[in-house]
C-alpha positions as CSV (number, residue, x, y, z in Angstrom):
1,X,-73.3,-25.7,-83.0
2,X,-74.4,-27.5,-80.2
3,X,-72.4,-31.3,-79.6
4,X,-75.4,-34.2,-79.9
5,X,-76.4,-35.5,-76.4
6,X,-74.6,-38.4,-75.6
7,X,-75.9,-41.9,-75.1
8,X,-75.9,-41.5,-71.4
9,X,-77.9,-38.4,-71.4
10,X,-80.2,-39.6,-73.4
11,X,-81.0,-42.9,-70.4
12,X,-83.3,-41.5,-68.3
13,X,-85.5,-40.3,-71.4
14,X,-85.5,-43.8,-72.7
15,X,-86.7,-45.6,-69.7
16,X,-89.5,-43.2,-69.3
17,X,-90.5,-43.7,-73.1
18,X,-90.1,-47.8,-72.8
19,X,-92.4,-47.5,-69.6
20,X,-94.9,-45.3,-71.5
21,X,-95.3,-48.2,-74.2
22,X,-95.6,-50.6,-71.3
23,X,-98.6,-48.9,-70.0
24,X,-101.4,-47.4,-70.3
25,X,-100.5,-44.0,-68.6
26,X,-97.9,-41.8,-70.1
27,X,-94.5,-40.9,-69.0
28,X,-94.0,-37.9,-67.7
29,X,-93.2,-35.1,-70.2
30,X,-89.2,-34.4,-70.5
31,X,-90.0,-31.2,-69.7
32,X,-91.3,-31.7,-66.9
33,X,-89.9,-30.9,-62.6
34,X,-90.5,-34.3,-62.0
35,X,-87.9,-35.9,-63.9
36,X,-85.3,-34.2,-62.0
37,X,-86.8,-35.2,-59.1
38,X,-86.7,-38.6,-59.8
39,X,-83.0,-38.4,-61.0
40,X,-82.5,-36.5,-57.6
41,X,-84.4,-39.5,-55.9
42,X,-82.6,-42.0,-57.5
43,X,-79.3,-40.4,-57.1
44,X,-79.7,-40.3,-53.1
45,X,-81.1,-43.5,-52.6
46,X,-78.4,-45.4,-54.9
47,X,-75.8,-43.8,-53.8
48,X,-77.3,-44.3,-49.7
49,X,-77.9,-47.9,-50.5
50,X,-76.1,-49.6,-53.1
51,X,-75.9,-52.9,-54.0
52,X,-74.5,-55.2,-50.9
53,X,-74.8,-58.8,-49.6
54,X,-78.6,-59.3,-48.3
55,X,-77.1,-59.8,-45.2
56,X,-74.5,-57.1,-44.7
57,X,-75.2,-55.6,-41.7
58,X,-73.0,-52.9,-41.6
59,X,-74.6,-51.7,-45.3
60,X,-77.8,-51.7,-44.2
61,X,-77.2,-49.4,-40.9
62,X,-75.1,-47.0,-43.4
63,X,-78.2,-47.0,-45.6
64,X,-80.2,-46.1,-43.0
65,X,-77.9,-43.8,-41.2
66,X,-77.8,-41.6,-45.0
67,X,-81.5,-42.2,-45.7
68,X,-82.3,-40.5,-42.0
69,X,-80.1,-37.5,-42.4
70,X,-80.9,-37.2,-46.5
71,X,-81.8,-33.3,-46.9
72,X,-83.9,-34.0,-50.1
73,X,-86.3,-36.6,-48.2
74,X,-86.5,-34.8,-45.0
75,X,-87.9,-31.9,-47.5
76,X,-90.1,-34.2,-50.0
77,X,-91.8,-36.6,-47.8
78,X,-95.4,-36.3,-46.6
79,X,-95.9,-36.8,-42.5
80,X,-97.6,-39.4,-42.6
81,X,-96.4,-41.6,-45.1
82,X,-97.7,-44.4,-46.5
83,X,-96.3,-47.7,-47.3
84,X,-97.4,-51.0,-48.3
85,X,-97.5,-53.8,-50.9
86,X,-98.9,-53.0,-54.9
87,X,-102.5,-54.5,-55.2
88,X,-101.7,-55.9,-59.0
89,X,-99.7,-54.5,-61.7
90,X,-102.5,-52.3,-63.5
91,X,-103.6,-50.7,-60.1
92,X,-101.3,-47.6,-59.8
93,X,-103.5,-45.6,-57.3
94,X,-101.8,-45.3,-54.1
95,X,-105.1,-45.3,-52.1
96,X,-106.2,-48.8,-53.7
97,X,-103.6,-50.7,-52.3
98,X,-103.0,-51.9,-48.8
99,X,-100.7,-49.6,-46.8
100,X,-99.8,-48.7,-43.1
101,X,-98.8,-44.8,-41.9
102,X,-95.6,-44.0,-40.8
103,X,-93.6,-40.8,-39.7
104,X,-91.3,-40.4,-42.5
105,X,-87.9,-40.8,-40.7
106,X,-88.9,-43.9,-39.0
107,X,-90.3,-44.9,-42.6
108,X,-86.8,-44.2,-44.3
109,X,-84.6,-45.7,-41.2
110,X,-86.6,-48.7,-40.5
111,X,-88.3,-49.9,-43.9
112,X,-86.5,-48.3,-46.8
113,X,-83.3,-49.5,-45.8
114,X,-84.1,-52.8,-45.8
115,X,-83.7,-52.2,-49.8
116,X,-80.6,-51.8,-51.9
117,X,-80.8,-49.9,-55.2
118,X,-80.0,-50.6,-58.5
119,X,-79.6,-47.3,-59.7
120,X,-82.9,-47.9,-62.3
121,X,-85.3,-45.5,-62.9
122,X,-88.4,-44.1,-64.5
123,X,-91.3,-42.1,-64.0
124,X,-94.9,-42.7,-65.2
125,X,-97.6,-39.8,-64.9
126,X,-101.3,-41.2,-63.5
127,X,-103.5,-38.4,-63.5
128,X,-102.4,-35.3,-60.9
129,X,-100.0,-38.2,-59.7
130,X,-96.1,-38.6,-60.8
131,X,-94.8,-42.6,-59.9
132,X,-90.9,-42.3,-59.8
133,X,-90.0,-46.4,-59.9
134,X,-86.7,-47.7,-58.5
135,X,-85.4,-51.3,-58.9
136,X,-84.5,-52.6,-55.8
137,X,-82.9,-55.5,-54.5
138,X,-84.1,-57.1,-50.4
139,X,-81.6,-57.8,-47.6
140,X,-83.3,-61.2,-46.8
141,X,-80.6,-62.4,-45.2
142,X,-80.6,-60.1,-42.3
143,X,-80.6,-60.7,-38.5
144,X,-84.7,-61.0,-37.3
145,X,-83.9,-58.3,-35.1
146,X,-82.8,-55.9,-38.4
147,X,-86.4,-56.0,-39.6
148,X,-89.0,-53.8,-38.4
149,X,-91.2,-56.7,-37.3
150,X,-91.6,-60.8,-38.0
151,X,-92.5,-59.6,-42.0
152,X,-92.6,-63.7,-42.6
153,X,-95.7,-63.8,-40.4
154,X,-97.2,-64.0,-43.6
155,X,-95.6,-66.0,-45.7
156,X,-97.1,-64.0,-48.9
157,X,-96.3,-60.8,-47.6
158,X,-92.3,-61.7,-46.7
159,X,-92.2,-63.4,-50.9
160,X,-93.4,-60.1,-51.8
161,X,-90.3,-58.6,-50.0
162,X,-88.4,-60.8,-51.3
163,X,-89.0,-60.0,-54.8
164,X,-90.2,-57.1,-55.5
165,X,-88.9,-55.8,-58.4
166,X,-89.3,-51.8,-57.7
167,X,-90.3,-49.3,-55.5
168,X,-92.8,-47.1,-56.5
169,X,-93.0,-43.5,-55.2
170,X,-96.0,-41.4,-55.4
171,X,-95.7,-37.5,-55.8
172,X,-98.4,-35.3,-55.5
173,X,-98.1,-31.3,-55.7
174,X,-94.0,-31.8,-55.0
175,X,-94.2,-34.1,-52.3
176,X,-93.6,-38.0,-52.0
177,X,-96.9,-39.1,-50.0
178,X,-96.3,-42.6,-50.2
179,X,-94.4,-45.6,-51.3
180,X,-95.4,-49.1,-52.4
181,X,-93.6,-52.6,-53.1
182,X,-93.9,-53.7,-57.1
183,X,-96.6,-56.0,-57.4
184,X,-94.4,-57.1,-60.4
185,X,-92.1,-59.9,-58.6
186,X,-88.8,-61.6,-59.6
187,X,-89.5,-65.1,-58.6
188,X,-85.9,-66.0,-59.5
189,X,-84.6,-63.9,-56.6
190,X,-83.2,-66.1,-53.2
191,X,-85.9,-66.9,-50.6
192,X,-84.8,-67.4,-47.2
193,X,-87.3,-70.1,-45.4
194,X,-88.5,-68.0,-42.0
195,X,-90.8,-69.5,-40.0
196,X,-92.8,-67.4,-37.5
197,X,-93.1,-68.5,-34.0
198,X,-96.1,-66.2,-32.9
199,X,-94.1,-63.7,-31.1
200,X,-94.4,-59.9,-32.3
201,X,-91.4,-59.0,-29.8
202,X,-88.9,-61.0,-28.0
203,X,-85.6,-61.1,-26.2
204,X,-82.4,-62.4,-26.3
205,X,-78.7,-62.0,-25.4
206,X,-78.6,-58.9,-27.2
207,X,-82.0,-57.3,-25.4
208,X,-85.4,-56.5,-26.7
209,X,-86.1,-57.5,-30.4
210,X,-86.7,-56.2,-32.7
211,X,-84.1,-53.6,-31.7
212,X,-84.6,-51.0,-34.6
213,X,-88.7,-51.0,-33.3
214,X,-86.9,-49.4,-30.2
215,X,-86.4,-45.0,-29.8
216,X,-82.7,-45.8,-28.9
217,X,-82.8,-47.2,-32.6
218,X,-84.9,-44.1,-34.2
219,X,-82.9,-41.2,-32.3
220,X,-79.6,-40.1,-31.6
221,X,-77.7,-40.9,-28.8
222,X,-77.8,-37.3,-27.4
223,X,-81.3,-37.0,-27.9
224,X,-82.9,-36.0,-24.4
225,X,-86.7,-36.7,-25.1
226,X,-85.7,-40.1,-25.4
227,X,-85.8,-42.0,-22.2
228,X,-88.6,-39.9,-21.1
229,X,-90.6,-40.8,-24.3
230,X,-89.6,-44.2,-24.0
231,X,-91.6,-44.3,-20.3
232,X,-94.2,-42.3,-21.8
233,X,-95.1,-45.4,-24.6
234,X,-94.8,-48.1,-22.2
235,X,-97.1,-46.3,-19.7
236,X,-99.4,-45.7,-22.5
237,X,-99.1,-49.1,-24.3
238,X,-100.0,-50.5,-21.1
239,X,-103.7,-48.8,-21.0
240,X,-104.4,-49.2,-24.5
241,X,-104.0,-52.6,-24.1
242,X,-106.5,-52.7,-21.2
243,X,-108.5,-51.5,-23.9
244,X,-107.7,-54.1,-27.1
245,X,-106.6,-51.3,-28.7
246,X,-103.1,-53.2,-30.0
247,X,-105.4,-56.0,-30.9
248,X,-106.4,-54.4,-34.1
249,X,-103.5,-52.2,-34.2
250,X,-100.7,-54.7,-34.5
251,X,-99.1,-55.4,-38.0
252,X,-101.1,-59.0,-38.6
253,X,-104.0,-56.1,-39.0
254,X,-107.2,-58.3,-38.0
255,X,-109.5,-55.5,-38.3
256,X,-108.6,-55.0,-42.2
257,X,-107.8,-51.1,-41.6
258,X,-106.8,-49.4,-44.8
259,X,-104.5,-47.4,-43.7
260,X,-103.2,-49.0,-41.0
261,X,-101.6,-47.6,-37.8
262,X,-99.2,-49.2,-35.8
263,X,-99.0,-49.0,-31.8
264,X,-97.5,-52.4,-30.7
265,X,-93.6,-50.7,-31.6
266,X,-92.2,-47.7,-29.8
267,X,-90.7,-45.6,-32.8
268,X,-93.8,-47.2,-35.4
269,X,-96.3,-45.5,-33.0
270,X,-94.8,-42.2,-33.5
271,X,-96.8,-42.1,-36.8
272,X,-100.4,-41.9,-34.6
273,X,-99.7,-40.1,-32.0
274,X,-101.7,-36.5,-32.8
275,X,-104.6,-38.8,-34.6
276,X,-105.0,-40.9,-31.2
277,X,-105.4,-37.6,-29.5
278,X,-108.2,-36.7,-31.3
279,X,-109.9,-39.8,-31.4
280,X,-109.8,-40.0,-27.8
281,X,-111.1,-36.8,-27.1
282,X,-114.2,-38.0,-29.8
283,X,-114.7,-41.4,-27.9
284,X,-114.4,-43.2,-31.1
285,X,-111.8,-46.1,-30.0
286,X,-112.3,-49.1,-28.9
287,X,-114.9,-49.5,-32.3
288,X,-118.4,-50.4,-31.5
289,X,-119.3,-53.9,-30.8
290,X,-122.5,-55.1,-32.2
291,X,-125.4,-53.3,-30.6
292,X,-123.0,-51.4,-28.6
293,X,-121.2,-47.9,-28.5
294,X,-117.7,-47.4,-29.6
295,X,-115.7,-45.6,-27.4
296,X,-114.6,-45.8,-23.5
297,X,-118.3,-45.5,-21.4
298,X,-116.0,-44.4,-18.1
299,X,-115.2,-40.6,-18.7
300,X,-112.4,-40.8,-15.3
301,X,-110.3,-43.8,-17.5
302,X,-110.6,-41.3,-21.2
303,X,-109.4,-38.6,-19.8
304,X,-106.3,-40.4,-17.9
305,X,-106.0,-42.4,-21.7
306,X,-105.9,-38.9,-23.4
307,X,-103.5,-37.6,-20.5
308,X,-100.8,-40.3,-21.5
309,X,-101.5,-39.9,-25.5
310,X,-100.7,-36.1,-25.2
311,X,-98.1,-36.8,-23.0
312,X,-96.3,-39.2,-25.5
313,X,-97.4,-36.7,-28.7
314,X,-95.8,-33.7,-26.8
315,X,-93.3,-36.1,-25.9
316,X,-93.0,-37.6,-30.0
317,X,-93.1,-34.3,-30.8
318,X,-89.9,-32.7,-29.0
319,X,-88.1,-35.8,-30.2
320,X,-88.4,-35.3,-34.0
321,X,-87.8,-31.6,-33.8
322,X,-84.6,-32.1,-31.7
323,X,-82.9,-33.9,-34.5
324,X,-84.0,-31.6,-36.9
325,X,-87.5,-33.2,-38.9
326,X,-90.2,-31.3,-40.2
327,X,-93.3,-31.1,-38.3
C-alpha cells in the first residue's frame, strides 16, 4: 500500500484550490503540465532571489546574475515580453492592462530582479491562458541608479512597486509571454518618499545613471558586439531624436501606446530593434500630425535612419546570441 501524501505535498494543490474559490476562473487541473511548471518557476525564482534587505545591493545583482543565466527562462520566455502594472483585480487578460516590450534577458536582469520571492505560489486557468502567481517582496531601498529608470516619476506607478503583492505570469501554448504587477497591493509594506527631479538619465561620481540601462550592464564583460553596439545606439538615438521619436517613446509614455517600446535606454531599446526596421522601411514613424502624413517626407534622411536601425539590430542581434539567448 501506498504511504498517504504528506502535508507538504499536498501545498501546492491547496493554494491552487483556495485561489479557485477566490475567483471566478478555475485552478488549473492537478493533472495538468502547468503545475510543474509553476513549481519549476517558483523553485528558480526563490531560490535566484530570496528574501533580502530592500536595499541589499549585492542580493539584487546575484538575483539578477541567476535570473540572466536561468536555463528554464531562457527556454520559456516569449521575445518580446511584456510587462506592466495589473489594470484591477478582476481583469486577468494580459492584453487589457498597460504593459511595455522587452527582450527577455534584459526583462529578467533589469526588472525582475528588482523583486525578491516569497516562495508562494498558485496557478489559476483563464481560458487558453495559465496565470502562475508569485508573492513578491520590492527592493525600495535601492540605489536610483539600481532601477531601470526614475519608476517614482509617477508617484502611483512607484506605490504600485512598492506593494504589489504578486507577480503574475502568463503562459500561453508553454511559453511565458508576459508578466504583470498584482493589482492587489499591501498598503502596509515600507514606502520610501522619492521625488523625481525631471531627469530620465544623469551622471555622477560613479558615471552615467542609471548604470543597469547601460550594454556594459546587460552583457558580459567578454562580449565583443558591445562597444560597437554601444556606438551604434548613440549614433542612432541621436537621429531619432531629430525626429521626436524618444518623445513618445520614453517611459512617461505621452502618446498612451499599449504596448509600449522603449528607445531612450541602450539595453531597453534592444526589445524594438527588428520592429523599427520595419517601420521605417513602411514610413509609418514619426505618427501623422493632424492633416498631415506620418512618416519621414525626405527619402535621403529614411534610408540613412534605416541604415543605423539595421545596423544596431545586426548589431543587437550578434550580442544576444554571443551570450547564448534564443533568437
Amino acid at each position: 500500500m501506498k504511504n498517504p501524501p504528506s502535508p507538504r505535498d499536498l501545498l501546492p494543490l491547496l493554494s491552487l484550490l483556495a485561489l479557485g474559490c477566490g475567483s471566478g476562473d478555475p485552478p488549473a487541473p492537478p493533472g495538468d503540465p502547468t503545475m510543474g511548471l509553476a513549481e519549476a518557476l517558483a523553485k528558480t525564482l526563490t531560490e535566484a532571489c530570496p528574501m533580502a534587505a530592500p536595499d541589499d545591493e549585492k542580493a539584487r545583482q546575484a538575483c539578477a546574475d541567476a535570473l540572466t543565466t536561468s536555463p528554464l527562462l531562457r527556454e520559456r520566455m516569449a521575445d518580446p515580453f511584456a510587462w506592466g502594472g495589473q489594470k484591477s483585480g478582476d481583469t486577468v487578460e494580459l492584453e487589457k492592462s498597460n504593459r511595455t516590450e522587452f527582450n527577455p534577458r534584459i526583462y529578467r536582469r533589469l526588472y525582475l530582479s528588482t523583486f525578491m520571492f516569497t516562495g508562494e505560489h498558485s496557478v489559476q486557468a483563464a481560458g487558453n491562458t495559465a496565470i502562475i502567481r508569485l508573492g513578491v517582496r520590492f527592493r525600495n531601498q535601492l540605489d536610483p541608479g539600481s532601477f531601470p529608470y526614475p519608476f517614482w516619476h509617477s508617484s502611483d506607478k512607484w506605490t504600485s512597486y512598492e506593494t504589489a503583492r504578486e507577480i503574475l505570469f502568463f503562459l500561453r501554448e508553454g511559453k511565458l509571454v508576459g508578466a504583470l504587477r498584482s493589482a492587489e497591493r499591501d498598503p502596509a509594506r515600507p514606502h520610501r518618499d522619492m521625488k523625481w527631479d525631471g531627469r530620465w538619465t544623469w551622471e555622477d561620481s560613479a558615471g552615467q545613471q542609471p548604470r543597469v540601462t547601460l550594454y556594459s550592464y546587460a552583457f558580459s564583460p567578454g562580449n565583443p558586439y558591445v562597444a560597437e553596439l554601444e556606438t551604434a545606439y548613440r549614433t542612432m538615438e541621436r537621429e531619432l531624436r531629430k525626429e521626436t521619436c524618444l518623445s513618445c517613446h520614453s517611459p512617461d509614455n505621452i502618446a498612451k501606446m499599449n504596448p509600449l517600446e522603449l528607445f531612450s535606454y541602450p539595453n531597453q531599446a534592444l526589445s524594438g530593434r527588428k520592429e523599427l526596421v520595419a517601420i521605417l522601411n513602411a514610413n509609418l514613424m514619426p505618427p501623422a500630425e493632424p492633416g498631415g502624413k506620418a512618416g519621414i517626407p525626405e527619402i535621403d534622411r529614411r534610408t540613412a535612419l534605416i541604415e543605423l536601425a539595421r545596423k544596431f539590430q545586426d548589431l543587437g542581434d550578434q550580442a544576444l546570441a554571443f551570450e547564448g539567448e534564443p533568437h
